[in-house]
C-alpha positions as CSV (number, residue, x, y, z in Angstrom):
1,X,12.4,-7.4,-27.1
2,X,9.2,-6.3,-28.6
3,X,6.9,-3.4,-26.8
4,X,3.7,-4.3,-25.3
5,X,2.0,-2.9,-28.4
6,X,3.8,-4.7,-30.7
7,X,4.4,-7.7,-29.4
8,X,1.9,-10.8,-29.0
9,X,0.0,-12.3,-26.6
10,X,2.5,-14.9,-25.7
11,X,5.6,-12.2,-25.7
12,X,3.4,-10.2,-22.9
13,X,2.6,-13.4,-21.3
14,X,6.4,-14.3,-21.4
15,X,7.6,-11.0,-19.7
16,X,4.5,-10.9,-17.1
17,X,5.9,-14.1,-16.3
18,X,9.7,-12.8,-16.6
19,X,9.0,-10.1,-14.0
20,X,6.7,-12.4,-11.5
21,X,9.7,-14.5,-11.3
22,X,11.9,-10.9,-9.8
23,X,9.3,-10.6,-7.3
24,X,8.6,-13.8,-6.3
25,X,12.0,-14.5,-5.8
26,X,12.4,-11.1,-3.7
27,X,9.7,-11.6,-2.2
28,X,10.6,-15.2,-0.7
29,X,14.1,-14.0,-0.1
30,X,12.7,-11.1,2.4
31,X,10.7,-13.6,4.0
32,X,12.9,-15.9,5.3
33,X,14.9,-13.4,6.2
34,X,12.5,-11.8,8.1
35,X,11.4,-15.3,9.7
36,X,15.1,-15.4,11.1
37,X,14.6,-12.1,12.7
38,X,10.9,-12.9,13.8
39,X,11.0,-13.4,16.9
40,X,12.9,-9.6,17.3
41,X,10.0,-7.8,14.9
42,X,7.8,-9.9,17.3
43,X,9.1,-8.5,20.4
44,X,8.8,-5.0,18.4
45,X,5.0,-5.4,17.0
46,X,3.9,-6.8,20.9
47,X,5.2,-3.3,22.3
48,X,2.8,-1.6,20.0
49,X,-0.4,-3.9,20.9
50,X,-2.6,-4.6,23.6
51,X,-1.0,-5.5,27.2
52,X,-2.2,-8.7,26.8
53,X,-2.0,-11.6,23.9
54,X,-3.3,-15.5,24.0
55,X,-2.4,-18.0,21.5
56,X,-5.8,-20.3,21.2
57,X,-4.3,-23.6,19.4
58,X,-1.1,-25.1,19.7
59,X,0.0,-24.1,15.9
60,X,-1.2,-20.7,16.3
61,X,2.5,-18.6,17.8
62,X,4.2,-20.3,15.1
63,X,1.5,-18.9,11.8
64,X,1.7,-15.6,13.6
65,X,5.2,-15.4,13.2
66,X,5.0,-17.0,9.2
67,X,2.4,-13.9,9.2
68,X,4.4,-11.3,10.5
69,X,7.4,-12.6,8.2
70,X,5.2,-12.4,5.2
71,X,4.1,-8.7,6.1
72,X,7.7,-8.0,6.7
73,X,8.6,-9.4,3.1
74,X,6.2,-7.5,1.7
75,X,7.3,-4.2,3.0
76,X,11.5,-5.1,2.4
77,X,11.0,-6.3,-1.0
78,X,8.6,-3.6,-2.0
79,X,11.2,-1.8,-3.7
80,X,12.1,-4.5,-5.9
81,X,8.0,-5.1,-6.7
82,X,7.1,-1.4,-7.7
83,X,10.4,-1.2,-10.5
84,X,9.5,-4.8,-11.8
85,X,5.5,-3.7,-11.9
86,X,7.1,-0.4,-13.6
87,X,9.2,-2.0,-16.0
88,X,6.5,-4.0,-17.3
89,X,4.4,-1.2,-18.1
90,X,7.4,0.8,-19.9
91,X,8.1,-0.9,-22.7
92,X,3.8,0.1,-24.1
93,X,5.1,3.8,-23.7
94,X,6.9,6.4,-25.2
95,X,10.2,7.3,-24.4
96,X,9.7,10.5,-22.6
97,X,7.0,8.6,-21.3
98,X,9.6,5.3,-19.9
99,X,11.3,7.8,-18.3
100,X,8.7,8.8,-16.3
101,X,7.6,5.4,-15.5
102,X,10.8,4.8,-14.2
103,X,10.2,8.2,-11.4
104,X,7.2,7.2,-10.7
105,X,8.7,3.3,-9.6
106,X,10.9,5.5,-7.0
107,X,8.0,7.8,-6.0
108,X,5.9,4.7,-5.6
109,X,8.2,3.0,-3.1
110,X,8.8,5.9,-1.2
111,X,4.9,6.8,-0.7
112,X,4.5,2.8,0.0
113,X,7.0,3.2,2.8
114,X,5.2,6.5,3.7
115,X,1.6,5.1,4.1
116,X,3.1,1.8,6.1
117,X,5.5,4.3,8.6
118,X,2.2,6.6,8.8
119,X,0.5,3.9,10.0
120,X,2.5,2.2,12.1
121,X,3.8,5.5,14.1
122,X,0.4,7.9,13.6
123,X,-2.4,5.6,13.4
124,X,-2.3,2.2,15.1
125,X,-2.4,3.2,18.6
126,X,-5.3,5.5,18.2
127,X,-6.9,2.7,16.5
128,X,-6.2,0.3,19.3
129,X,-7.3,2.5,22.1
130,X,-10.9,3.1,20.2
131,X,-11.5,-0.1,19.6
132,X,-10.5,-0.9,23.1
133,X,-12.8,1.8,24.3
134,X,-15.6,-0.3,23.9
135,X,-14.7,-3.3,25.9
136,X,-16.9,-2.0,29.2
137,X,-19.2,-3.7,31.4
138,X,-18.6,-6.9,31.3
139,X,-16.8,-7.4,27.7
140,X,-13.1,-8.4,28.3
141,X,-11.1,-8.0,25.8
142,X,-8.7,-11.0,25.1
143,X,-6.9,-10.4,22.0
144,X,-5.8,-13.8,19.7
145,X,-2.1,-13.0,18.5
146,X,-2.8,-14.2,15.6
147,X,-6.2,-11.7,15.1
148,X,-4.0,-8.9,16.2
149,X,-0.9,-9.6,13.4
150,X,-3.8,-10.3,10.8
151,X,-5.4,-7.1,11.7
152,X,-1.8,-5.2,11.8
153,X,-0.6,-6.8,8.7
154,X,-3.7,-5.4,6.8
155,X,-4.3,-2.4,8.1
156,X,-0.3,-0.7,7.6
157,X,-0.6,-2.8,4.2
158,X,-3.6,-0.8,3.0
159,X,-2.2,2.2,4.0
160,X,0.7,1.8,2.0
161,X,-0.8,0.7,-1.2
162,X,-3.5,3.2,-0.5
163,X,-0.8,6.2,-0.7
164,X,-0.3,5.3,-3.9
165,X,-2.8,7.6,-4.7
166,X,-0.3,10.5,-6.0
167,X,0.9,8.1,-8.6
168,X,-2.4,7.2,-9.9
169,X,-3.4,10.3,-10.7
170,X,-0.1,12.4,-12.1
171,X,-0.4,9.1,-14.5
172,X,-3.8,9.7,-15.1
173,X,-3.3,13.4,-16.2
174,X,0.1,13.1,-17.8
175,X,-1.0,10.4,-20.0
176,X,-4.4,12.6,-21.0
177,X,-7.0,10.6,-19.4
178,X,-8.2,13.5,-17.4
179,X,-7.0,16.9,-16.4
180,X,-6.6,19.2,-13.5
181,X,-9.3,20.9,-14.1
182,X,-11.5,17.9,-14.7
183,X,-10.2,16.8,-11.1
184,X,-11.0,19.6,-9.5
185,X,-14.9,20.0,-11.2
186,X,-15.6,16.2,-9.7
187,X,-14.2,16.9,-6.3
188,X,-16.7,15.7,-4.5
189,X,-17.3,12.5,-6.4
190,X,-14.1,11.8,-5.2
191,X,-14.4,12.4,-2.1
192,X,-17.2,9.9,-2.0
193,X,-15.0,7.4,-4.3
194,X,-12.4,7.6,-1.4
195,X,-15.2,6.9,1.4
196,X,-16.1,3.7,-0.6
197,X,-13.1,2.5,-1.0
198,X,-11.5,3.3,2.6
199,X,-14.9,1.3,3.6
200,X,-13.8,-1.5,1.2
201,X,-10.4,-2.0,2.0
202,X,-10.8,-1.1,5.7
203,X,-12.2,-3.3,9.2
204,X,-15.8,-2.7,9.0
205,X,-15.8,0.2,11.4
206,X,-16.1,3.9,10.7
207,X,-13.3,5.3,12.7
208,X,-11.0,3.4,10.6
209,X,-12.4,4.5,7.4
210,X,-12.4,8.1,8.4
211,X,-8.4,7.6,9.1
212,X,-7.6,6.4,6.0
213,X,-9.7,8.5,4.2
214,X,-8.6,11.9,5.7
215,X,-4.8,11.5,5.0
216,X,-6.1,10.1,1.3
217,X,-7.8,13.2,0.6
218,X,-4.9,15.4,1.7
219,X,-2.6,13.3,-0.6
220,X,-5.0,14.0,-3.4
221,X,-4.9,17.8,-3.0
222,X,-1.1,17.9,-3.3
223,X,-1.7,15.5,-6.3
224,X,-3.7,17.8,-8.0
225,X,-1.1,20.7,-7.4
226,X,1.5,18.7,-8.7
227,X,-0.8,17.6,-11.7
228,X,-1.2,21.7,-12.1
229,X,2.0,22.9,-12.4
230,X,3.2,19.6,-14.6
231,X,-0.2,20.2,-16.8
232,X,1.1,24.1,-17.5
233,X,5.0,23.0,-17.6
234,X,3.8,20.5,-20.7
235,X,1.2,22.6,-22.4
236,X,4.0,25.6,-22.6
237,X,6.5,22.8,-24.2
């Protein structure tokens, strides 16, 4: 097979759709093997929540478990969706450069599963108990099920793509877009850049974009060490 350089249109069209197929496949796989165990992850996800869940529409138990199954999916099959998303990217690159690509599939599944256990375990039931803060006076808080597995589904998924953040920018440096030192001169932009797009991807509420940007930012210093010591490491070689 051709590289993504050489080939043409309708080769890179062919292997986009070569690899969709993997994940789509993977990805339906997970979910109805999670849908069997739904009612379990269910049981689990309720612990986590508010005391107290309604169901407003006859229909609505039922989506909520199709929704927690797809969340599930997406988190199981992950694996599977980073090395396809990896391998079609590989074939444009050098061959130092595949084998890099190929790391940074593993490294990308890891930090995934990193940013959806750090939210699940660190940063939901703060969340909950701030938002719950402000049911007083004579606001009652009656959370829909399905609300609150829409709202979990999003928030431990943008977490975990969101720790992808390491990958982004060892790529960005290693492939000579920017360098450390360009990084660390625009620091604050950055900073600002990860504000706008924890505000983006986040509930419109300030306490949630300050959670996801914080641990961001920390990921992005140990990025730029990393990018530091690989930077030296290559221009020595």
């Amino acid at each position: 097979m051709k590289s993504i350089t050489e080939g043409s249109f309708w080769e890179h069209l062919e292997e986009l759709r070569h690899r969709l197929f993997y994940v789509l496949g993977a990805l339906g796989g997970m979910i109805v093997v999670s849908f069997f165990f739904s009612r379990q992850l269910m049981t689990l996800v309720i612990s986590r929540g508010p005391a107290e869940l309604q169901t407003l529409a006859p229909a609505e138990a039922f989506s909520a478990h199709l929704s927690l199954s797809l969340v599930a999916g997406i988190i199981i099959s992950s694996p599977v969706i980073f090395y396809q998303f990896w391998r079609f990217v590989s074939p444009g690159l050098r061959e130092k450069e595949r084998k890099t690509a190929l790391r940074a599939a593993f490294v990308s599944v890891l930090l995934f599963l990193a940013g959806v256990a750090f939210a699940w375990f660190l940063m939901l039931e703060p969340a909950i108990n701030v938002f719950r803060s402000f049911e007083t006076g004579n606001i009652v808080g009656h959370w829909s099920l399905a609300n609150y597995i829409s709202f979990l589904g999003k928030f431990i998924i943008i977490f975990g793509i969101t720790f992808q953040l390491p990958v982004l920018v060892l790529m960005l440096v290693s492939l000579g877009v920017v360098t450390p030192e360009d990084l660390a001169k625009y620091r604050r932009h950055i900073i600002v850049g990860l504000l706008i797009a924890a505000a983006i991807l986040t509930p419109p509420d300030p306490l949630t974009q300050v959670m996801l940007t914080l641990p961001l930012y920390i990921l992005f210093e140990l990025s730029l060490i990393a990018a530091r010591v690989g930077y030296r490491k290559k221009k020595v070689s």
